[in-house]
N, C-alpha and C positions, 0 to 999 in steps of 0.2 A: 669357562667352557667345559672343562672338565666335570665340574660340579654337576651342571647342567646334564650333561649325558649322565653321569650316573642314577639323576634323578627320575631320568627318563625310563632305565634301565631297572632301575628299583619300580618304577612303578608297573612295567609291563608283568614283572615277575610276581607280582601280585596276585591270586585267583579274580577268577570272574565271579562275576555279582549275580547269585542269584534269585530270582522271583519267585516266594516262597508261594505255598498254595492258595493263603490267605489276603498277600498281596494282589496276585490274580484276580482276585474278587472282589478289592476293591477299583481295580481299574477301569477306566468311565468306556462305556460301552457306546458308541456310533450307532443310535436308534434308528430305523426308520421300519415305520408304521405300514407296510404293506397293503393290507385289507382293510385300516381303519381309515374314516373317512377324514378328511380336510376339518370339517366344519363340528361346530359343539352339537353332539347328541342327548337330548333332553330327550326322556322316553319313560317308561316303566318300565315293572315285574310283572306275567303274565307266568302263571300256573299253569301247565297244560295235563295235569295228575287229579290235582283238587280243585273242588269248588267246581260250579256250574260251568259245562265244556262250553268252551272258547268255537264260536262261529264268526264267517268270515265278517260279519256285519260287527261285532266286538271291534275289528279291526281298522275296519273301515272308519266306524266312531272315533275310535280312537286319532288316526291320519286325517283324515276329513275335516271332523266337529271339533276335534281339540288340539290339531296343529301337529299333536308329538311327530320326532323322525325316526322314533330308536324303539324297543324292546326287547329287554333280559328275560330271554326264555330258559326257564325252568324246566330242566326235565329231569327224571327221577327221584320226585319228591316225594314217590308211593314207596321208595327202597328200590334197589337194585336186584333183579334176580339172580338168585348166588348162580348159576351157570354162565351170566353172562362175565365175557372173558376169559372162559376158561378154554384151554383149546381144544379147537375143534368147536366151540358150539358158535352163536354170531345173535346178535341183537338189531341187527340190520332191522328188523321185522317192526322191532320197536319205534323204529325212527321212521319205517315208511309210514304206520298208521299212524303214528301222535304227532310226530311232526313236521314231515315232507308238507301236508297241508297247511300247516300253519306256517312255512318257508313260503309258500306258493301265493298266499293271502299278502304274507309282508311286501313279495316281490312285487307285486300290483300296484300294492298302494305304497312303496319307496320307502316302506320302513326298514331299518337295518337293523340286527338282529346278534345279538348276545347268544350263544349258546353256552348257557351256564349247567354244570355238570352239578348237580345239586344234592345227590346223596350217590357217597362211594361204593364200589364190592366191598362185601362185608358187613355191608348195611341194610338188610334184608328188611325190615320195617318201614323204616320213615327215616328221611333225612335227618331228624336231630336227636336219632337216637345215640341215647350218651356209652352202648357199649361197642362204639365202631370198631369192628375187629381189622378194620384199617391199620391201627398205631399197633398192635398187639403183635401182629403177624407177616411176613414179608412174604408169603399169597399173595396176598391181596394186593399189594404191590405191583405184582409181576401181573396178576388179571388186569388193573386198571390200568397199565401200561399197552396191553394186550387190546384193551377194548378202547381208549382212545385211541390206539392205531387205526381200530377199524370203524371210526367213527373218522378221523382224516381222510381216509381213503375213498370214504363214502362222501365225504361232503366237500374237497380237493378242490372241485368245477365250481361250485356254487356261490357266488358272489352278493349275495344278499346277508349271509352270514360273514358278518366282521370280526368275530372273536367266537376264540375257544378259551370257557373258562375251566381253569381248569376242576378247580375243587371249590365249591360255596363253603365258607364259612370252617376253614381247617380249626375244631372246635377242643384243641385243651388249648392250657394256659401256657406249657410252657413244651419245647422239645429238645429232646435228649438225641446228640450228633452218635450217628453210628448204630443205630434205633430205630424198631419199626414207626417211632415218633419222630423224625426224623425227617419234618416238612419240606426244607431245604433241598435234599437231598432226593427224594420225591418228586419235589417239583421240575429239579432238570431231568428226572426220569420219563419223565411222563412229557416232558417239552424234547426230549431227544424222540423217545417213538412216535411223537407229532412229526417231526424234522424227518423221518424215515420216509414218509408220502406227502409230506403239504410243506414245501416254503413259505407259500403265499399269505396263508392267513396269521394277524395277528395272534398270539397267543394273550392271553389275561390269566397276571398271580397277584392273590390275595395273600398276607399275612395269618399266622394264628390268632389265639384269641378271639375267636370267631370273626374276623377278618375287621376288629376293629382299631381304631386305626394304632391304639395303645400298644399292637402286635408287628408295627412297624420296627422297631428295634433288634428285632430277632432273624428279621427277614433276609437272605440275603441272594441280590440278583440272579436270575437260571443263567445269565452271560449272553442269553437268546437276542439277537437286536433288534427281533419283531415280537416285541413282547410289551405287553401296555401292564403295571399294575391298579390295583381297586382295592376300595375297603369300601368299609358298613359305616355308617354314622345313625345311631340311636341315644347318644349321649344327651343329658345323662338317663338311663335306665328307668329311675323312679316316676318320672314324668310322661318317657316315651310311651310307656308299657302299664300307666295303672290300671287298675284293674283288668287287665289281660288274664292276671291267674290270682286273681284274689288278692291282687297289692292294694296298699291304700291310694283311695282315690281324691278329687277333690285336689289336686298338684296344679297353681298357676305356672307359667311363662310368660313375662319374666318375672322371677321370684326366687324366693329362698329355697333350694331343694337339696335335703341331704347337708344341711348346717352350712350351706354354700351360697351366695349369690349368683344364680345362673341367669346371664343376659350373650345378648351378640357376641361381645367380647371374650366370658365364659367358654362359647361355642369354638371361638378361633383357636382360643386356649387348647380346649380339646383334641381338634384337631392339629394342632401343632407337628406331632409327630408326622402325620403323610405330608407335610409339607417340608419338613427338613429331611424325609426319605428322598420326595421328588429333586431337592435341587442337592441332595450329594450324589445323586444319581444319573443327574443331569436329563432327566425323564422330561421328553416334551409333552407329554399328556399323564393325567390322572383320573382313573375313574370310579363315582360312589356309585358302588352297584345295590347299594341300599340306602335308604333312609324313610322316616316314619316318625308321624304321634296320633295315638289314638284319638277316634275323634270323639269322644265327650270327654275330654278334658275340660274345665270351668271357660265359659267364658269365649274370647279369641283367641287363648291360650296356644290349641295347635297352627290357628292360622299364623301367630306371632314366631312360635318358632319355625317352622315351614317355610316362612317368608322372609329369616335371618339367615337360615340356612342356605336358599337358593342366592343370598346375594352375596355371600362367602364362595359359593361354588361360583358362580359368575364372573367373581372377581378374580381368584385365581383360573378359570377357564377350566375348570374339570369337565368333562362328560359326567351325566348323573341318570339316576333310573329308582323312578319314587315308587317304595313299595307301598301297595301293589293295585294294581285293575281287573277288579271284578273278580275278588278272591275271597274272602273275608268280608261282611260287610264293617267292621270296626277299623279296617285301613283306608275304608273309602272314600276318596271323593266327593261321590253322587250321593253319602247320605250323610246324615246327619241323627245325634243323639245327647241324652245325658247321661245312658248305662245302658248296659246289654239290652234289657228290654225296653227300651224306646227308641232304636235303632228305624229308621224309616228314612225310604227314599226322596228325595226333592228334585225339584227341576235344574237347581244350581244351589251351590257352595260356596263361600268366600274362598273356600282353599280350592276348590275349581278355577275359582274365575281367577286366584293367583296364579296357578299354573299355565292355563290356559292363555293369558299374560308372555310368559316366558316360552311357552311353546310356542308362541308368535315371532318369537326372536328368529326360529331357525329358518337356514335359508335349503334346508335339501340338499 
């Protein structure tokens, strides 16, 4: 008996145990999905900066003729005006004309709607300009925290918008903790001054590495429990994207690409990573807010991969949104080619009529 008390007595005297920063983060987070919908959303990318402006008849096409429920809208892909976010000034302006209408069109026809933040403050050009004074400088920080507040504020009531993404495509390779590179640390900045005006809407975070899925490793949860993540799936590169900038063309699917056997399997491989993020995370959803292959690739080459790829996302039940509609004609659909110039429209595509398929699936 005696023993016994003592043991007891040594043990209370003990310090408490505690939860270092790190373990914090990795404790499984109680998700529930707010804003996002029940059911799998199969949709596209939809430009509303580039390429031929988006009418409400684009949309109706789209909901109507081709089934989809979903669309990842793109906005600020022309660069960001350096004023916006700064205080005092407001970009309200920007979102009643480019995109209140196109919220208005989706709301009609029961598409739900991505708002994807597609190029940062800082970014004054184009979205994929490579000198984002984003990572440079903690400005730019404090504006974009600034401006997606008043971009929550603004869009709070509106239920047709499922997610706020936060950043497209967080574009180095690696980041440095404590750092205006420092993704991590950004991303619960910018999910806290969301949390100041909107509980209701889902939030969406991507990884670096321009959100593919290889940038899963580095990434780690905002703690947000209305928070869904996404990546890109263009793997592998040499095929997705020949000739897009003068790479060599002429790349089958499935085939040998880059001294590698790429098939189905290859694909799952790839992906690997957002799949061991999803389940240490315990994330009930996952969403590819990109995917693509150029369509004069040899052959059925892009329908093959196209059609590998939808049945890997099907099978783990991701949301997905295939870029893009009616942006580019070399991501298209509706046309069909062997090189730049013999790009030309047709009345249907085998990788339509695959999609088109799978859009069938949803039930709204």
């Amino acid at each position: 008996m005696i023993t016994a008390i003592m043991l007891i007595l040594a043990l209370l005297a003990l310090p408490a145990t505690r939860v270092t920063a790190s373990e914090k983060e990795e404790m499984v987070v109680d998700y529930q999905l707010k804003s996002w919908p029940q059911g799998i959303q199969r949709g596209v990318n939809i430009n509303i900066d580039h390429g031929n402006a988006k009418q409400r008849e684009d949309f109706r096409n789209l909901a109507r003729d081709w089934g989809a429920n979903h669309v990842r809208v793109q906005v600020f892909t022309a660069g960001v005006p350096l004023e916006f976010g700064e205080p005092g000034k407001s970009a309200v302006g920007y979102f009643k004309e480019k995109v209140d209408p196109v919220l208005e069109w989706c709301q009609e026809l029961n598409l739900s709607v991505v708002l994807d933040f597609h190029g940062p403050p800082g970014n004054p050009k184009h979205w994929n300009d490579p000198g984002r004074l984003l990572w440079e400088d903690f400005r730019w920080h404090e504006n974009f925290a600034r401006l997606w507040r008043e971009i929550a504020e603004y869009y709070k009531d509106n239920n047709t918008i499922v997610a706020y993404e936060l950043l497209n495509e967080p574009n180095m390779k690696k980041q440095f903790k404590d750092t205006p590179s420092d993704w991590n640390a950004l991303a619960k900045k910018l999910t806290a001054a969301i949390r100041e005006v909107d509980t209701y809407h889902t939030i969406m975070v991507g990884p670096i590495a321009w959100s593919s899925a290889n940038g899963f490793p580095s990434l780690k949860p905002t703690g947000d429990s209305n928070t869904i993540y996404t990546f890109h799936m263009y793997q592998p590169h040499q095929f997705t994207h020949q000739g897009v900038h003068n790479e060599t063309t002429g790349i089958n699917y499935p085939g040998t690409i880059g001294n590698r056997m790429w098939n189905k399997e290859t694909l799952r491989e790839a992906m690997k990573p957002a799949v061991e993020f999803q389940k240490k995370h315990n994330l009930p959803r996952l969403y590819v807010g990109e995917f693509s292959a150029i369509i004069w690739s040899p052959g059925k080459s892009s329908y093959n991969y196209l059609r590998d790829l939808l049945e890997i996302f099907e099978e783990q039940r991701w949301d997905w949104a295939y870029h893009a509609y009616r942006e580019w004609n070399g991501w298209s659909l509706e046309h069909e080619g062997t090189d730049r110039g013999s790009i030309k429209r047709v009345d249907s595509t085998d990788r339509l009529e695959l999609f088109k398929r799978y859009f069938g699936k949803n039930d709204f």
